[in-house]
NULUM-162298 format. One record per residue (C-alpha): residue number from 1; x, y, z. Coordinates in Angstrom, 3 decimals, padded with zeros to 6 digits. Example, Ala and Ser with C-alpha at 12.3 -4.5 7.8 and 13.67 -1.06 7.14 Angstrom:
BEGIN
[rose 1; [012.300; -004.500; 007.800]];
[rose 2; [013.670; -001.060; 007.140]];
END
This chain:
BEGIN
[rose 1; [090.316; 207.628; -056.277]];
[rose 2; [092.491; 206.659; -053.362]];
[rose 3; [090.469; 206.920; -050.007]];
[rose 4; [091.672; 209.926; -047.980]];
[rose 5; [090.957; 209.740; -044.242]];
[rose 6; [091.088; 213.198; -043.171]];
[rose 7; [089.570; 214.265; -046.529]];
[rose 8; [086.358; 212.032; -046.007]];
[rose 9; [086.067; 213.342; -042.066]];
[rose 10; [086.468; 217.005; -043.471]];
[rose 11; [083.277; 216.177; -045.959]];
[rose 12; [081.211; 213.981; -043.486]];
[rose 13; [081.687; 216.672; -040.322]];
[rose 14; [080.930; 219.449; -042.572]];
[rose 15; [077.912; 218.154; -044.109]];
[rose 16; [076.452; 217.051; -040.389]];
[rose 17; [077.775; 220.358; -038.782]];
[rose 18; [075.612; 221.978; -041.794]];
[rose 19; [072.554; 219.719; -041.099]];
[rose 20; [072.443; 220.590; -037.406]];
[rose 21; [072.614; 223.978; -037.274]];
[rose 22; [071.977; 225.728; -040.549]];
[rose 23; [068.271; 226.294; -038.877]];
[rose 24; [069.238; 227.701; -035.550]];
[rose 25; [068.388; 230.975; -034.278]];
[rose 26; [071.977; 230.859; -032.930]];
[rose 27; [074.101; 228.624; -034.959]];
[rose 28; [077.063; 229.772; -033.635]];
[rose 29; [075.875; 228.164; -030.426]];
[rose 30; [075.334; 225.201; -032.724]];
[rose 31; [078.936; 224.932; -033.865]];
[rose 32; [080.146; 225.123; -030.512]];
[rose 33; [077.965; 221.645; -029.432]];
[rose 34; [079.233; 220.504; -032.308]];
[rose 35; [082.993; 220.874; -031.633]];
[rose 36; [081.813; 218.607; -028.060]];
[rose 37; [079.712; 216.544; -029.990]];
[rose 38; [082.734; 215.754; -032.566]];
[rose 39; [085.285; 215.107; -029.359]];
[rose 40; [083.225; 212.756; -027.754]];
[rose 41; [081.563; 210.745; -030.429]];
[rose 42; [084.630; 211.067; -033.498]];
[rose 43; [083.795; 211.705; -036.424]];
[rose 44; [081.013; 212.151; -038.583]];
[rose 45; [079.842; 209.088; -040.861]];
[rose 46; [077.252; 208.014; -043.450]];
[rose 47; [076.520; 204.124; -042.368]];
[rose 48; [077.552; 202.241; -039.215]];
[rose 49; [078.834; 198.999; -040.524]];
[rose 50; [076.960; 195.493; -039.886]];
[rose 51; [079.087; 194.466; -036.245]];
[rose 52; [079.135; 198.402; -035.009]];
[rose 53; [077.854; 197.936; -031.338]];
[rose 54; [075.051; 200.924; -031.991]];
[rose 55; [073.685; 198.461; -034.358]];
[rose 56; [074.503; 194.859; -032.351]];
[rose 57; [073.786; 195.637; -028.889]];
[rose 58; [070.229; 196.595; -029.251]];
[rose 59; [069.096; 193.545; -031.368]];
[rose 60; [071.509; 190.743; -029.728]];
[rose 61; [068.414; 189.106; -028.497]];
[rose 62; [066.571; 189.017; -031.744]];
[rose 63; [068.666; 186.652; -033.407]];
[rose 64; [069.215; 188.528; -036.848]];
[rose 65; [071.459; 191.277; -037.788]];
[rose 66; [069.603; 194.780; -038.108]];
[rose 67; [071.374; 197.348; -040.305]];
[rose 68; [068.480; 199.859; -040.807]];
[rose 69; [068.460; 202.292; -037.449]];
[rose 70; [064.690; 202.618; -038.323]];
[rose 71; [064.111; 198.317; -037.704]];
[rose 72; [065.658; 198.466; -034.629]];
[rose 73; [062.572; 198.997; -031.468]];
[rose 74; [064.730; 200.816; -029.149]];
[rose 75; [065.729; 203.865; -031.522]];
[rose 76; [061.600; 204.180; -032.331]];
[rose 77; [060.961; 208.006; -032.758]];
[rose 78; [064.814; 208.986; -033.761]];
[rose 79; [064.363; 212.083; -036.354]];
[rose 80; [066.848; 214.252; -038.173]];
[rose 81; [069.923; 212.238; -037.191]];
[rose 82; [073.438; 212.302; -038.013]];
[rose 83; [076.328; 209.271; -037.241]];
[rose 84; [079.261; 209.401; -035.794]];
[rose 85; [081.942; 206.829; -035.078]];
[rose 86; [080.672; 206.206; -031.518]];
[rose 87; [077.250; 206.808; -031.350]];
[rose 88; [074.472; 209.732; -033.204]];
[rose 89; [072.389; 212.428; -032.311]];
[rose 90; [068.953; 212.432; -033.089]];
[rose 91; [066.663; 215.836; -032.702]];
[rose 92; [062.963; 214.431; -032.477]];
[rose 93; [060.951; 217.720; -031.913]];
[rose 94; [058.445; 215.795; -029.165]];
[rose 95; [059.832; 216.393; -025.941]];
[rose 96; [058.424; 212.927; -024.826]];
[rose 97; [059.539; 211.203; -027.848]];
[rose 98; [063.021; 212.103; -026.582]];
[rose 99; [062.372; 211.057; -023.072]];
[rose 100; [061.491; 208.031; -024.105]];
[rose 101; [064.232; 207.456; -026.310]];
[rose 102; [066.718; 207.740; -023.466]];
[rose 103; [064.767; 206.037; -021.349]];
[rose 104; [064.670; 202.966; -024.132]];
[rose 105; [068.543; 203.189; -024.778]];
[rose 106; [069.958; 203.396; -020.692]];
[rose 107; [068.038; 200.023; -020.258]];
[rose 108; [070.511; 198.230; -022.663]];
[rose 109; [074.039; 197.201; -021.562]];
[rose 110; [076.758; 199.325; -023.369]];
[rose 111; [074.822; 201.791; -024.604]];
[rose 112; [073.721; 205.479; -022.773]];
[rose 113; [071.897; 208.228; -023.987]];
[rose 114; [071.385; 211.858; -022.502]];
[rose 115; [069.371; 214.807; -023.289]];
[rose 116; [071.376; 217.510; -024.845]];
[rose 117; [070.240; 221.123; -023.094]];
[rose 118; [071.337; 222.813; -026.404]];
[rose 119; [069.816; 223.583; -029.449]];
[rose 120; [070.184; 221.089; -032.456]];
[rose 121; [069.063; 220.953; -035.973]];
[rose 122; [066.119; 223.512; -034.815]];
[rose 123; [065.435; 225.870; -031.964]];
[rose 124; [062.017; 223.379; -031.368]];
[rose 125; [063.749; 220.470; -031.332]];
[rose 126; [064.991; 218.582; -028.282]];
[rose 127; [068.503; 216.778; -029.100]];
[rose 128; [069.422; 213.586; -027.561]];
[rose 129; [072.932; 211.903; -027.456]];
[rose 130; [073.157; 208.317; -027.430]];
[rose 131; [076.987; 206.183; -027.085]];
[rose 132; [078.440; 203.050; -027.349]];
[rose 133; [081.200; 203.082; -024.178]];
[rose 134; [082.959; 200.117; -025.036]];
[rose 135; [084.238; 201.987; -028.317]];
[rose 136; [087.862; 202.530; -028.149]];
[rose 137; [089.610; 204.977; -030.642]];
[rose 138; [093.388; 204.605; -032.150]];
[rose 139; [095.155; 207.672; -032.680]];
[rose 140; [093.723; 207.848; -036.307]];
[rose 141; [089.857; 208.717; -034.948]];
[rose 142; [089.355; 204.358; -036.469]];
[rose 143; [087.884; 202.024; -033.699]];
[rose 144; [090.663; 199.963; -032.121]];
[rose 145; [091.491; 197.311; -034.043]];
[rose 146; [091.430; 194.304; -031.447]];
[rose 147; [087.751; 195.472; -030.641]];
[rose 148; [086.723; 195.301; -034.287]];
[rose 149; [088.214; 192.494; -035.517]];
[rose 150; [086.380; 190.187; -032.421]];
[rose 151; [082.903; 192.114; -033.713]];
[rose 152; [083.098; 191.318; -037.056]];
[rose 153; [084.239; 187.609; -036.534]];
[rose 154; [081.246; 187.495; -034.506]];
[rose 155; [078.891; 188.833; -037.193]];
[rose 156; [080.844; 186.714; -039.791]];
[rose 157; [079.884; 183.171; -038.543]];
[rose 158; [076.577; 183.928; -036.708]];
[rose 159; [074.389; 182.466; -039.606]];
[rose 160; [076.876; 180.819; -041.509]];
[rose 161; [075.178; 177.173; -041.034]];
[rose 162; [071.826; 179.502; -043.041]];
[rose 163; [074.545; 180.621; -045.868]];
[rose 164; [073.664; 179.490; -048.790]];
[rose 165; [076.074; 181.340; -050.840]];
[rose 166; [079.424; 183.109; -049.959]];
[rose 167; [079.816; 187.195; -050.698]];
[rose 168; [083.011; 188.597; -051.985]];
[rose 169; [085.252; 190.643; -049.862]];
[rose 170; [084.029; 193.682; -052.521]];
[rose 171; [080.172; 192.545; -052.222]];
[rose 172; [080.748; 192.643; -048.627]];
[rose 173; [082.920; 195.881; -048.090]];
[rose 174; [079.996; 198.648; -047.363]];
[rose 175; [078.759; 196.515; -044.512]];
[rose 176; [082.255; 195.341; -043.213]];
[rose 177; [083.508; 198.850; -043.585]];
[rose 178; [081.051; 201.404; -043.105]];
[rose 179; [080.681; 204.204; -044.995]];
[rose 180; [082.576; 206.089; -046.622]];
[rose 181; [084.815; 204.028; -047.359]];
[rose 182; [087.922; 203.092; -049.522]];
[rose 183; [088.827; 199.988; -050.756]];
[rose 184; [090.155; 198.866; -047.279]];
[rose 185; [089.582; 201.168; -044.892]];
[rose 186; [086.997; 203.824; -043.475]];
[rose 187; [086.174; 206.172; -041.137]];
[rose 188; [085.932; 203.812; -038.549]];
[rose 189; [088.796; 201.304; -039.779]];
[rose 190; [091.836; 201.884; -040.758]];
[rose 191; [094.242; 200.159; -043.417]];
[rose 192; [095.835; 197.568; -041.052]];
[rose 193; [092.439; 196.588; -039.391]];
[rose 194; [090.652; 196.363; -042.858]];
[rose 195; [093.349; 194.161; -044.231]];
[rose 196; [092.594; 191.380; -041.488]];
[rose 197; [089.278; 192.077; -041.589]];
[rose 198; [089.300; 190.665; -045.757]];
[rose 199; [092.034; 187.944; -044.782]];
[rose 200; [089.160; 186.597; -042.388]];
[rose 201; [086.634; 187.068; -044.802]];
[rose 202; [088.341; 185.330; -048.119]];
[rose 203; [089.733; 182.265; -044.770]];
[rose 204; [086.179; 181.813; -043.652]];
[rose 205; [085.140; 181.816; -047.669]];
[rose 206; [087.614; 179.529; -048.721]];
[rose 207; [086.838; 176.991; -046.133]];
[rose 208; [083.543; 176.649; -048.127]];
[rose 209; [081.782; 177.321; -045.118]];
[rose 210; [078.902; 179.515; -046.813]];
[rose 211; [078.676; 177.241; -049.838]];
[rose 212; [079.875; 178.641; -053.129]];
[rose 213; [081.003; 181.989; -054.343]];
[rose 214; [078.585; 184.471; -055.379]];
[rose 215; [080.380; 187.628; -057.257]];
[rose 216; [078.477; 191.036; -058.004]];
[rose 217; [080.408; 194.059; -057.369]];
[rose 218; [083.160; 194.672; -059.763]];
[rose 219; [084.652; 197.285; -057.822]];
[rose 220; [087.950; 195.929; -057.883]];
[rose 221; [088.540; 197.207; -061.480]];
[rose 222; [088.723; 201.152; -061.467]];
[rose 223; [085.828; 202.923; -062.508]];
[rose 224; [087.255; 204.084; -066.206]];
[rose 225; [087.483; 199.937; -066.293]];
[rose 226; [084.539; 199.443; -065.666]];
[rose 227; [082.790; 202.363; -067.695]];
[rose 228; [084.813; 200.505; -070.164]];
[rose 229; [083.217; 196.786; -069.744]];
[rose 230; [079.606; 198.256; -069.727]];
[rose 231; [080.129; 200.432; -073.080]];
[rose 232; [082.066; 197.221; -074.586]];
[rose 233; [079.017; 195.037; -074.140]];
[rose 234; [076.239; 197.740; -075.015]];
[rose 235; [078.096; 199.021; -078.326]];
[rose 236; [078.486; 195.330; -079.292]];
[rose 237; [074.827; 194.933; -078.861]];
[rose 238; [073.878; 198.057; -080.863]];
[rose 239; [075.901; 196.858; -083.504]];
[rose 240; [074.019; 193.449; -083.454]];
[rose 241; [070.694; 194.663; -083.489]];
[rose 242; [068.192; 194.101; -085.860]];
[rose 243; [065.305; 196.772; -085.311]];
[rose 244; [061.929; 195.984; -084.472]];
[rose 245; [063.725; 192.397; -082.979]];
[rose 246; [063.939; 193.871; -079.124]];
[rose 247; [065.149; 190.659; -077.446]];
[rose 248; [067.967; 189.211; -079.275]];
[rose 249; [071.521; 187.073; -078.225]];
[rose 250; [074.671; 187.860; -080.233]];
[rose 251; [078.702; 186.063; -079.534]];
[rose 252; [081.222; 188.275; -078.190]];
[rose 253; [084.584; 186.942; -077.427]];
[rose 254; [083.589; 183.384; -076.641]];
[rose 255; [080.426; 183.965; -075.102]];
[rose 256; [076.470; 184.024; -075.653]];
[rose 257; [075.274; 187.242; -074.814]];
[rose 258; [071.097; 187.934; -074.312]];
[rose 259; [070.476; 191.765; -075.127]];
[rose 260; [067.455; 193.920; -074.965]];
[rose 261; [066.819; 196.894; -076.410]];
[rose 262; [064.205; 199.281; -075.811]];
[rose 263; [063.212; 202.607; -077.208]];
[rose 264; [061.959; 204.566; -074.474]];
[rose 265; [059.916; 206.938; -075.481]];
[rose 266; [058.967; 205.432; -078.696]];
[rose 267; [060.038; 208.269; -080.840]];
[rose 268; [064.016; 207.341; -081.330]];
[rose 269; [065.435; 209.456; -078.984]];
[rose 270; [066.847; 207.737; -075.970]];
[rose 271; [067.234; 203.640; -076.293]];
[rose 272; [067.768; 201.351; -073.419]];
[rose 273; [069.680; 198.895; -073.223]];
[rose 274; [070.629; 195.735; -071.184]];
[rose 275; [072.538; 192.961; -072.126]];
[rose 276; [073.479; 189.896; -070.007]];
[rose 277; [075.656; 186.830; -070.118]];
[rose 278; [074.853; 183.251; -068.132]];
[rose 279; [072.717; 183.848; -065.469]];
[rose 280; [073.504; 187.521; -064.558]];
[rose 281; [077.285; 185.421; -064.378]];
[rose 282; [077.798; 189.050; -066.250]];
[rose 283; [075.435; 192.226; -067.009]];
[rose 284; [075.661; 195.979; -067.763]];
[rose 285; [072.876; 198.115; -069.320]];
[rose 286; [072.234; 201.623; -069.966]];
[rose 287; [070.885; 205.007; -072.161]];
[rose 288; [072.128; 205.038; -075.627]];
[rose 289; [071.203; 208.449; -077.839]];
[rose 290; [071.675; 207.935; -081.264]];
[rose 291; [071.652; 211.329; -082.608]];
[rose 292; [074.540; 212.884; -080.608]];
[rose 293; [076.204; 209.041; -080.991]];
[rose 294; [076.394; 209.347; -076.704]];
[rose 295; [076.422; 206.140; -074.167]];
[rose 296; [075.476; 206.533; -070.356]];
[rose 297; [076.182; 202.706; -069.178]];
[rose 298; [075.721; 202.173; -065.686]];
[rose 299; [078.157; 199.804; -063.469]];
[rose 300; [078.676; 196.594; -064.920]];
[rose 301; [078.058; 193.512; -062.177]];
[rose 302; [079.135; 190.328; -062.125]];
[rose 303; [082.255; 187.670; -062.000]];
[rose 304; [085.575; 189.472; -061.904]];
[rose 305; [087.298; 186.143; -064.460]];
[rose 306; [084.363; 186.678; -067.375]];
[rose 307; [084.444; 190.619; -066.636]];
[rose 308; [087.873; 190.327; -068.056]];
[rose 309; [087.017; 189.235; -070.923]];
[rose 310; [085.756; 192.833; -072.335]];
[rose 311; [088.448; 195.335; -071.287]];
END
């Protein structure tokens, strides 16, 4: 399904909104902090992507990229915390944990935090803002596009001499992106800034600058293609098998294909099933139930060329 901006802000504020003040004595109060909240941080999202200056700024002088808020020293003690295009709110329910939290942030350049006087997430609880200021939004609630296409160059090459192989534009997307996310834009990009963002990408991989291609995702097929690659491969490996034989290879189309299947709970029920060409250059697996004749394959992953091959 086509990714729908204001759709995906409508789900991710109303989910957070929810989360921080379902508990309240007074969550009408709640909503109200919320409405601020939303106006000075954007909207609500799932996942900061990899360059997002909440993520850079506080680990520039560790020399790695840190996506997990929990790895990153300065955000130690953050609890029941929701994202939002320029910063998060985090409702730790120490009152010193929070102190030191803002504390911690206001010593790094670009960043502030504050202590929120209203209630969050729980009437015990003592909210804490924190914001990136050099976050600049377009019209569309995205991050300006000048300012995101610099970070994410930056991120791009910082350990591309350590590469050793290069990741696909849709391997890549959730930490280029953020999340949610379409197959180009996000809640904190929009179409036009996405679309440089992969022409830099599939530039900086075609120089050969990370060494060679590595495909995984197959997200650039739709997911009734997909659905239909897995179930392709697994039926063809059903049909091959030769009970009690559990590890087997079988030709389909042209190429060697390694299966394994599995019964298992041992009484016929539920078999599972994986089945894999070249060195994962291809694989899908998944729940087959022979009574009711019913398949449950999972995502297929692997090269987009030999993917092909099976719709």
């Amino acid at each position: 399904m086509e990714f729908r901006n204001p759709t995906a802000a409508a789900d991710t504020n109303s989910r957070a909104l929810y989360n921080l003040t379902n508990a309240l004595s007074n969550p009408d109060a709640g909503k109200q902090t919320f409405k601020e909240i939303l106006n000075e941080l954007g909207n609500s999202i799932d996942m900061y992507p990899d360059w997002h200056p909440i993520l850079t700024l506080p680990t520039s002088t560790l020399g790695k990229s840190v996506q997990f808020m929990s790895d990153i020293k300065a955000y130690e003690g953050i609890d029941h915390t929701e994202f939002f295009v320029k910063g998060f709110v985090t409702c730790p329910y120490s009152e010193d944990t929070a102190n030191n939290l803002v504390e911690n942030i206001n010593k790094i350049e670009g960043l502030h935090a504050r202590r929120l006087e209203e209630h969050l997430y729980h009437d015990t609880a003592y909210p804490v803002i924190v914001r990136a200021w050099d976050i600049v939004l377009e019209a569309d609630g995205t991050i300006r596009s000048r300012d995101v296409l610099a970070w994410c160059v930056q991120i791009l090459v910082k350990d591309a001499r350590n590469a050793q192989v290069a990741e696909t534009w849709w391997n890549m997307r959730s930490s280029i992106l953020g999340s949610p996310h379409g197959s180009r834009s996000s809640l904190l990009v929009n179409q036009n800034t996405g679309g440089h963002m992969r022409k830099i990408l599939e530039a900086l991989i075609n120089s050969g600058m990370y060494g060679p291609v590595k495909e995984s995702s197959l997200e650039m097929f739709s997911a009734k293609r997909r659905k239909v690659i897995s179930e392709t491969l697994i039926r063809a490996a059903i049909h091959c098998w030769d009970n009690p034989n559990n590890s087997f290879e079988f030709e389909l189309r042209g190429e060697v294909c390694k299966a394994e299947i599995k019964d298992t709970w041992d009484d016929g029920y539920e078999l599972s099933i994986r089945v894999m060409i070249g060195d994962y250059d291809l694989y899908a697996s998944g729940f087959y139930y022979p009574e009711k004749d019913l398949l449950q394959p999972s995502d297929p992953k692997g090269k987009q060329a030999l993917a092909k091959k099976f719709l």
